[in-house]
C-alpha positions, 0 to 999 in steps of 0.5 A: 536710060541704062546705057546713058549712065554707063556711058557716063560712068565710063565718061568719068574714068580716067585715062592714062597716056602710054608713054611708049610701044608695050606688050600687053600680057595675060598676067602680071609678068614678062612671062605672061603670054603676049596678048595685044600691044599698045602704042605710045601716044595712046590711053588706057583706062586702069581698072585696077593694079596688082603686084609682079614680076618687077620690070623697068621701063621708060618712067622708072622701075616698079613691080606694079602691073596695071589691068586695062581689061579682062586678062590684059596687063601691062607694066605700070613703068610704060603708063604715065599715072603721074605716081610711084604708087598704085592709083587704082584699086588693087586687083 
């Protein structure tokens, strides 16, 4: 039964689409080291967000940096959460 309910609960996560090729980082900065890529047309679930290094990208100019896992960050300006804002808990 416990893997039914997690399935559920990650089911009801929301997904955000990447609105173009990104770098994922270990931290919240360009100066982070290189640790994956995302493609644009793919979605990530956002666990949660925190201030950084400011970067403008293709939806604007924003110093938040969204964690999509454990030590993976990517700019929130590559991510198309339909906000200027934070839309998750901050890290």
């Amino acid at each position: 039964m416990d893997e039914a309910g997690e399935a559920v609960e990650a089911g009801a996560a929301r997904s955000y689409p990447v609105v173009a090729d990104v770098n994922v980082r270990s931290g919240p900065g360009t100066s982070y080291g290189n640790v994956g890529r995302l493609r644009a047309g793919s979605r990530v679930t956002i666990q949660c967000q925190k201030p950084g290094e400011t970067v403008t990208g293709p939806t604007g100019t924003s110093k938040i940096w969204d964690r999509i896992g454990s030590g993976r960050y990517v700019s929130d300006t590559y991510i198309r959460t339909g906000s200027n804002g934070y839309v998750a808990p901050r890290c």
